[in-house]
C-alpha positions, -999 to 999 in steps of 0.1 A, spaced: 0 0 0 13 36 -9 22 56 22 -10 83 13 -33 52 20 -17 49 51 -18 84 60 -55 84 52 -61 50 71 -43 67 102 -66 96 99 -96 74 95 -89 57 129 -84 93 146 -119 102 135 -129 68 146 -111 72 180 -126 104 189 -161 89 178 -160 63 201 -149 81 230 -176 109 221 -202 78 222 -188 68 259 -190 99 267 -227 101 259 -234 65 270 -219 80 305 -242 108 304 -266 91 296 -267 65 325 -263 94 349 -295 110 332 -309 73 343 -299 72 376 -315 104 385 -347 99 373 -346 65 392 -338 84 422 -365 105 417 -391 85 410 -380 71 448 -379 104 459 -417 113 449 -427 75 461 -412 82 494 -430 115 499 -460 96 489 -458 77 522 -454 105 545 -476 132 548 -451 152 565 -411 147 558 -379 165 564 -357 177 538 -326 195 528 -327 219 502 -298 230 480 -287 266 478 -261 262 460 -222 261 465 -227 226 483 -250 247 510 -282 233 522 -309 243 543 -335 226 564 -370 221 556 -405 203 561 -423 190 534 -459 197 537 -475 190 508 -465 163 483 -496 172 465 -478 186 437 -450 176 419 -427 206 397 -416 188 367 -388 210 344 -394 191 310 -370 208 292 -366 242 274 -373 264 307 -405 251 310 -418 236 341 -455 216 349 -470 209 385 -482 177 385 -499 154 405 -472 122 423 -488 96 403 -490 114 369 -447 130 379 -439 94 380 -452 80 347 -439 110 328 -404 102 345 -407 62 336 -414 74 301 -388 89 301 -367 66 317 -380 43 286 -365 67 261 -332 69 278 -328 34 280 -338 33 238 -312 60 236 -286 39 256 -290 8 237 -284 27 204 -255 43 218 -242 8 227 -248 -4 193 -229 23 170 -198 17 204 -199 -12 195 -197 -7 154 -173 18 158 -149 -5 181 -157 -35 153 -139 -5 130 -112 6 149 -100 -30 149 -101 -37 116 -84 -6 109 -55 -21 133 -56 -50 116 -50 -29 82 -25 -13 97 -5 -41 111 -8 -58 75 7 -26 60 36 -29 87 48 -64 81 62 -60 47 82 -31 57 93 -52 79 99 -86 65 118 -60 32 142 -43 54 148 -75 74 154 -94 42 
């Protein structure tokens, strides 16, 4: 193979390199995403047990204050954009399992093109070490 092939191969597994670690990346987020909807889908069921609870609340800088929770009449759900809904505990949680549904979708796809794109970069090592060993096997000959 003529060293531009090479040169484009090598390039080719950069761009396939910095794929896959921007799909781990994502398939990290993403499982974060997951755990915290888990969490708070225990959270509201909790709450639902109690009628009054005690809480701390963030204020930011690793700061939190004390507080009673009341009322877990109404849940605050930000659904994206800047936009928030009150909703009812029963209605908060099946918004946040559907959601949880789509973030598992979304993880298993992730998974999938990892998974391609690792299939690719080892090919392209194999390529690579196919183009090394007649260098080699020349100069040792």
């Amino acid at each position: 193979m003529s060293e531009e092939k090479a040169q484009k191969l090598m390039q080719q597994m950069q761009m396939l390199e910095t794929y896959f670690a921007d799909l781990s990346q994502r398939e990290g987020t993403l499982y974060n995403v997951l755990r915290e909807a888990t969490a708070a889908i225990e959270s509201i069921k909790s709450l639902s047990q109690k009628s009054d609870s005690e809480t701390l609340v963030p204020v930011g800088m690793g700061t939190f204050v004390k507080t009673k929770i009341s009322s877990n009449d109404k849940i605050v759900l930000n659904i994206g954009s800047g936009i928030s809904l009150e909703k009812d505990s029963t209605s908060a949680i099946n918004y946040l399992e559907a959601r949880i549904k789509e973030i598992e979708v979304a993880i298993q796809d992730t998974s999938a093109k990892k998974h391609d794109a690792s299939a690719q970069l080892e090919q392209g090592k194999n390529q690579i070490n196919q183009l090394m060993q007649p260098d080699s096997q020349n100069r040792s000959g």
